[in-house]
C-alpha positions in Angstrom: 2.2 16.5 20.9 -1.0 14.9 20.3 -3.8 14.2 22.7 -3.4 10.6 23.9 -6.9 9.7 24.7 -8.4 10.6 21.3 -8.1 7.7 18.7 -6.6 9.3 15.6 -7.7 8.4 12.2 -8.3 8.9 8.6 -12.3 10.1 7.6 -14.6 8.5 5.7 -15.2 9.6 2.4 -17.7 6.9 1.0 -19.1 4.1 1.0 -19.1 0.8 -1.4 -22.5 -1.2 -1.2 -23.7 -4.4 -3.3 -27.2 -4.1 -2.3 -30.2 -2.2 -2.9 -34.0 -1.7 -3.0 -36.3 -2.8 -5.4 -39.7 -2.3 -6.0 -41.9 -5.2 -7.7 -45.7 -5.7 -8.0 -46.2 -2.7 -5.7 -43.7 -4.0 -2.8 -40.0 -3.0 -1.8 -37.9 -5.2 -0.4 -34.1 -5.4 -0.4 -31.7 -7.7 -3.0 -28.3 -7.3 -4.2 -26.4 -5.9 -7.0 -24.5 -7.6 -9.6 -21.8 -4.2 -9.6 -21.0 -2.1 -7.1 -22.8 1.4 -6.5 -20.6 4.2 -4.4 -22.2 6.8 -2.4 -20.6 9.5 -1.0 -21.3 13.6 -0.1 -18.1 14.8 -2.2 -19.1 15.7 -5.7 -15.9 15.6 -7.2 -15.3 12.1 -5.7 -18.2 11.0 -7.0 -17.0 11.9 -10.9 -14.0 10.6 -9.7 -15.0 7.1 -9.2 -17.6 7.4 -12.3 -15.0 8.3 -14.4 -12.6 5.2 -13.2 -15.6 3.0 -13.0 -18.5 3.7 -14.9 -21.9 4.8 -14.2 -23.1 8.4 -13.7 -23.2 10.9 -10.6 -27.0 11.1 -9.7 -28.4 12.5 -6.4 -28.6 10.2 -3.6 -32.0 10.4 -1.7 -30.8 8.9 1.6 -31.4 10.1 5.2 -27.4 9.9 5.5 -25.1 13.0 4.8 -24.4 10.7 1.3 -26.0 12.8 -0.9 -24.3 11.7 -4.6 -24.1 7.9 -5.8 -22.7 6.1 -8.6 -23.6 2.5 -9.8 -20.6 1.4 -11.5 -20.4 -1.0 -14.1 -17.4 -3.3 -12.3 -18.1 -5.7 -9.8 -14.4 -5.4 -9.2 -12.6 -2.3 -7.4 -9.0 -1.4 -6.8 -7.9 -1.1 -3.1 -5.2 -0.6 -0.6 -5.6 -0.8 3.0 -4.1 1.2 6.3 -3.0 -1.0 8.7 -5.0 -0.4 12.2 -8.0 1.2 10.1 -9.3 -1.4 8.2 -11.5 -3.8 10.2 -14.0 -3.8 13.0 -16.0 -6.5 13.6 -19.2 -6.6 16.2 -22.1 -8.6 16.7 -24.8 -5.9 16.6 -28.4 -5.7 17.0 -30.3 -2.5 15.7 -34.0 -1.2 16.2 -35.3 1.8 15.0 -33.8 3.9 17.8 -29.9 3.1 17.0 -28.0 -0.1 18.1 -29.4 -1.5 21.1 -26.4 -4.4 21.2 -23.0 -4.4 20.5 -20.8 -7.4 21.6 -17.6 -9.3 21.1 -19.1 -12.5 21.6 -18.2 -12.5 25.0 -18.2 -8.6 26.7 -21.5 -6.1 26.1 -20.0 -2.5 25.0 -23.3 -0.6 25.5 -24.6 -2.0 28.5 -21.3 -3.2 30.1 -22.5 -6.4 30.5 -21.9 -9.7 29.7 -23.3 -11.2 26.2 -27.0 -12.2 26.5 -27.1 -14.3 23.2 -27.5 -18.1 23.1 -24.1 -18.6 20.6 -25.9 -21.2 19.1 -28.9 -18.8 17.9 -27.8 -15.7 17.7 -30.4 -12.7 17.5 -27.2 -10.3 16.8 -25.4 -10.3 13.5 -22.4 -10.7 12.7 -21.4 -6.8 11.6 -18.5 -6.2 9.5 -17.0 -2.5 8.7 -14.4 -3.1 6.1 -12.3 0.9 5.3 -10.1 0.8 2.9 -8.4 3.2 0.0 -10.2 3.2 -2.8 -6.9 3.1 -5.6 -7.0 5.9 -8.0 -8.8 8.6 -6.0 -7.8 11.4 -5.4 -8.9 12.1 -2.0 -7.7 11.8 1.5 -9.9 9.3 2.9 -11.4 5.8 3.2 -14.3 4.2 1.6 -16.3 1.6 3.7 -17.8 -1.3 3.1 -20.9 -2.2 5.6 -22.0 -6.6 5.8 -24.1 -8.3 7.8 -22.9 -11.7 6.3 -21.5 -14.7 7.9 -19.3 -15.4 4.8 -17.9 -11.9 4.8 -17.2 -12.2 8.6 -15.2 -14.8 8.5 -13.6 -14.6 5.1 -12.8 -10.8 4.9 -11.1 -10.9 8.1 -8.1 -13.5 7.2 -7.8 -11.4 3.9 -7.8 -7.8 6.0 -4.6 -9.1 8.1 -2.6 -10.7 5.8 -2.6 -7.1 4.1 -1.9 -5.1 7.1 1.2 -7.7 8.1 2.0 -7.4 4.5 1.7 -3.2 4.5 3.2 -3.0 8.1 6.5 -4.5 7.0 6.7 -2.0 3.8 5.4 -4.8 1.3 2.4 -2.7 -0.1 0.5 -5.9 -2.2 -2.5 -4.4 -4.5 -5.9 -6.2 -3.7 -9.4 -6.3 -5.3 -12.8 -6.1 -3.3 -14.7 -8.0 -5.4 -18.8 -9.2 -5.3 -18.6 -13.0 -5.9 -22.1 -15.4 -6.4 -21.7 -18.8 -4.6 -24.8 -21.8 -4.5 -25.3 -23.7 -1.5 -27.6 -26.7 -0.8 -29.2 -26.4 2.6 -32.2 -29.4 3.3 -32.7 -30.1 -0.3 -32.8 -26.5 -1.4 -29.9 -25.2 -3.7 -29.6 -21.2 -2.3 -27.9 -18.6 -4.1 -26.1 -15.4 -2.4 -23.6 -12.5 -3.1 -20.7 -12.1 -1.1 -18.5 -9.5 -0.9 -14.7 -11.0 -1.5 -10.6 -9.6 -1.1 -8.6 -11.0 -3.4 -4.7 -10.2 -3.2 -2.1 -10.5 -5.9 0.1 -12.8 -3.9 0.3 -16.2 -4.6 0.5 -19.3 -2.1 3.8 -20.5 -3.8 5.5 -16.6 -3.1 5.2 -18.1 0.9 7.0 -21.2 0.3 10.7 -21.9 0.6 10.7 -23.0 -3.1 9.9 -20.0 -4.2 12.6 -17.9 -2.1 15.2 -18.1 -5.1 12.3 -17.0 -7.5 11.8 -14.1 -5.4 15.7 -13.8 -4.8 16.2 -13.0 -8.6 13.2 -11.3 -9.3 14.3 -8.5 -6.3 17.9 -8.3 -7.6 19.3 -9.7 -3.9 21.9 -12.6 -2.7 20.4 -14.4 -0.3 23.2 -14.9 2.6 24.5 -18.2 2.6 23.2 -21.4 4.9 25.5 -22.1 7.8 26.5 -24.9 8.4 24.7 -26.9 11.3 26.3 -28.7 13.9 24.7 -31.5 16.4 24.4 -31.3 19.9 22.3 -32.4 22.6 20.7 -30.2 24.8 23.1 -30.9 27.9 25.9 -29.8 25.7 23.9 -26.8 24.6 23.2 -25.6 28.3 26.5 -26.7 29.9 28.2 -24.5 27.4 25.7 -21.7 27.7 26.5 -22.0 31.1 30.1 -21.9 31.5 30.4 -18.4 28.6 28.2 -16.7 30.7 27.5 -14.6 27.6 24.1 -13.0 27.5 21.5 -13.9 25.0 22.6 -11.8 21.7 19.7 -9.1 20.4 19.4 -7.6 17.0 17.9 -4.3 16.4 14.8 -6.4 15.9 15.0 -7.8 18.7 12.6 -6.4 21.4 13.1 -5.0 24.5 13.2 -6.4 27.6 9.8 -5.7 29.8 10.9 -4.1 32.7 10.4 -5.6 36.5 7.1 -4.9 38.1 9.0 -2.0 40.4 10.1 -0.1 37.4 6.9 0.9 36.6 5.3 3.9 37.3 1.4 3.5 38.1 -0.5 6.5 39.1 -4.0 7.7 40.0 -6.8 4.5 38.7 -9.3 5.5 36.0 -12.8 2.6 36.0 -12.4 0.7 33.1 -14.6 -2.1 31.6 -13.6 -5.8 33.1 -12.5 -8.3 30.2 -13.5 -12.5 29.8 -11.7 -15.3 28.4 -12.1 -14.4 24.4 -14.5 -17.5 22.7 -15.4 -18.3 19.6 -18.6 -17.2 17.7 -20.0 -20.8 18.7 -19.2 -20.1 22.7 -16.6 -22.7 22.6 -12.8 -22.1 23.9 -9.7 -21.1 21.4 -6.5 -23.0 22.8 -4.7 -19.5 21.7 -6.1 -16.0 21.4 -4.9 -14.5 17.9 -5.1 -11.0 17.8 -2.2 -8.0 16.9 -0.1 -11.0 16.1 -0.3 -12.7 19.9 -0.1 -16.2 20.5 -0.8 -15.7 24.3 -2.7 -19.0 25.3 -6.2 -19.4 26.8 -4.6 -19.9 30.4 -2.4 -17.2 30.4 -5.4 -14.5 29.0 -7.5 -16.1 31.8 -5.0 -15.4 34.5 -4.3 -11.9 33.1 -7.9 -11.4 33.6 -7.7 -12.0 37.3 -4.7 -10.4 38.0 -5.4 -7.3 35.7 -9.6 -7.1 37.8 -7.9 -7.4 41.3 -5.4 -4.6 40.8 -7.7 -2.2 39.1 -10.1 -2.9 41.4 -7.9 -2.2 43.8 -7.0 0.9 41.9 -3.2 -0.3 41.7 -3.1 0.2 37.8 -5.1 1.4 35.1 -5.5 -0.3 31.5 -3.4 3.3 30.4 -0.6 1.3 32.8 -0.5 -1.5 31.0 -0.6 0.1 27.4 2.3 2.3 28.3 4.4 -0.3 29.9 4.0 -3.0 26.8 4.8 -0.2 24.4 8.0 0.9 26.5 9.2 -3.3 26.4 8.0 -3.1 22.5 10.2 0.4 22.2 7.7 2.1 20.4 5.6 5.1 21.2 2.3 4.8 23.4 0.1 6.6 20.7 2.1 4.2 18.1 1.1 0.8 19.8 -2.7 1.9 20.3 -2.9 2.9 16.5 -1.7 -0.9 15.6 -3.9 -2.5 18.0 -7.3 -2.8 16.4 -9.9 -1.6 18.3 -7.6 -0.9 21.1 -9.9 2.3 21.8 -13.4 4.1 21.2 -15.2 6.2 22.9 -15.4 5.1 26.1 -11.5 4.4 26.5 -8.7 2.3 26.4 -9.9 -1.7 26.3 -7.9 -4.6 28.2 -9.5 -7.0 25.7 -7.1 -6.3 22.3 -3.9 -5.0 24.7 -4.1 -8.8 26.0 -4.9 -10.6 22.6 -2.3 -9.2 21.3 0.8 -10.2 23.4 3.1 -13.3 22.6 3.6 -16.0 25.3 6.6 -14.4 26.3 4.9 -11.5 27.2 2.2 -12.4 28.8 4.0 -14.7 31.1 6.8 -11.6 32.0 3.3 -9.4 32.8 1.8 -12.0 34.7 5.4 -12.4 36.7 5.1 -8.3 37.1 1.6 -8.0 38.1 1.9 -11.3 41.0 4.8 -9.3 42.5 2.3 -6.2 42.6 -0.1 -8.0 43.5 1.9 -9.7 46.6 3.5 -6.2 47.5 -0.4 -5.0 47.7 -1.5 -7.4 49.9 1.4 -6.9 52.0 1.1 -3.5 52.4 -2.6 -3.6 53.5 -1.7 -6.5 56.3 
């Protein structure tokens, strides 16, 4: 048994930068690297990634717990990733003290307010925590890569979850973090910047039907044979539904179906932080919230909002509720769902936020069904 409010996962072992301090005509300032440098406060990792990379293991003056580095001579490493531990994204704003901000655009963690940026100038950055397995060490553990950039926000992101689909379904694809230079010209001035890239061994054309007999031969499959389709019109398609009476056919794919509101269990109410409509980095609306895979639309997360505030206000259900009853209609373990639901949990709990982003349109309109009923058998009660 494991303890189901604790967020299991792997420890970091190191971390990857691409920029550095240098000193010139008696002033420090930072720039970036053209290779990568590794620091980390395992020796043996350290001679590890020297020896696979280049450079030598030096002493690390740092007010971390870091205390070897290595600048490598590659600007290109080997990686893997873990899917549910690879990505967390935040815009942050630090002082000396610590982080005095941390927000999803919409939702304050720290202060458990609302955002108090104007979306269109920003003081918070864009903060990006890319871990990933750093492919020929020999250590159990993650590296991490810290940006600040808007490039690596947006970019790294798309990269990060087309690995963990492509992990999660048992296709492990080999990718390459890689520093890449790109010019820009912004009013008249022709800028130039690093930026830290994921490239993946996994070519456009593999997605394309085209390519399916490629692939066919190359995995040493038959590919089952195309039925043949037959025309009808819809009428024809219902009365005959209709008059069978046969239920919908499931696979073992298929998932399960989400219980009635009165089969689920809800207990004593824990406070948990309210959640808002999820935006985009420039304040405006998304027609569909993409998160975990979920297609659920902007009305339905803004509806699940009110109905998910009334009852926990009302201390009818608790955000644990709602985790355990999705997972029971997905048929997989509680702990399971909130490992594969990024940034599902910290700290300070169990979030609303991801659990919602990440249902399908299906879903969310079954839970909004369940939690009206609960809602109407609430207000009934109290009259």
């Amino acid at each position: 048994m494991a303890i189901i409010d604790l967020q299991k996962r792997l420890r970091q072992i190191g971390t990857v930068r691409y920029g550095e301090l240098v000193s010139r005509n008696g002033k420090t300032f930072p720039s970036t690297r053209a290779t990568w440098r590794a620091t980390t406060s395992d020796e043996m990792v350290a001679r590890q990634v020297a020896e696979l990379f280049g450079g030598t293991v030096t002493d690390w003056d740092s007010k971390s717990a870091e205390r070897f580095v290595v600048d490598t001579d590659t600007n290109r490493l080997p990686i893997a990733v873990v899917p549910g531990h690879a990505l967390s994204q935040f815009y942050e704003l630090w002082s000396g003290g610590g982080c005095k901000r941390r927000c999803d655009g919409v939702d304050e963690m720290i202060s458990g307010g609302a955002c108090v940026c104007d979306p269109e100038q920003r003081e918070c950055k864009p903060t990006t925590r890319f871990s990933f397995v750093l492919r020929g060490i020999d250590a159990l553990g993650l590296f991490r890569l810290n940006t600040t950039g808007y490039y690596a926000a947006v970019e790294l992101a798309g990269a990060v979850e087309f690995l963990e689909v492509a992990t999660a379904r048992g296709e492990v694809l080999p990718g390459w973090l890689r520093i890449e230079e790109r010019r820009v010209v912004r009013d008249a001035q022709t800028k130039v910047f690093k930026v830290p890239v994921l490239d993946v061994a996994y070519g456009i054309d593999r997605m394309l039907p085209s390519a399916a007999p490629k692939q066919a031969a190359e995995l040493s499959y038959t590919p089952a044979p195309q039925r043949e389709l037959v025309a009808v019109t819809v009428e024809e398609g219902l009365a005959s539904a209709k008059a069978s009476g046969t239920p919908r056919a499931t696979s073992g794919r298929s998932a399960a179906p989400i219980p009635v509101v009165d089969d689920v269990e809800f207990g004593e109410a824990v406070p948990v932080e309210e959640s808002s409509p999820v935006r985009q980095p420039n304040g405006s609306t998304v027609e569909t919230v993409k998160a975990g895979g979920g297609t659920v639309t902007q009305a339905q997360a803004k509806k699940l909002n009110v109905l998910v505030g009334k009852l926990r206000d009302a201390e009818q259900i608790t955000t644990e509720h709602l985790y355990r009853s999705l997972a029971k209609s997905r048929n997989v373990a509680f702990e399971t769902m909130v490992d594969l639901i990024a940034d599902a949990q910290d700290e300070e709990g169990l979030h609303w936020g991801p659990l919602r982003d990440s249902l399908t349109k299906t879903e969310a309109t079954d839970l909004i069904d369940r939690l009206s009923k609960l809602e109407q058998n609430t207000a009934a009660a109290a009259a």
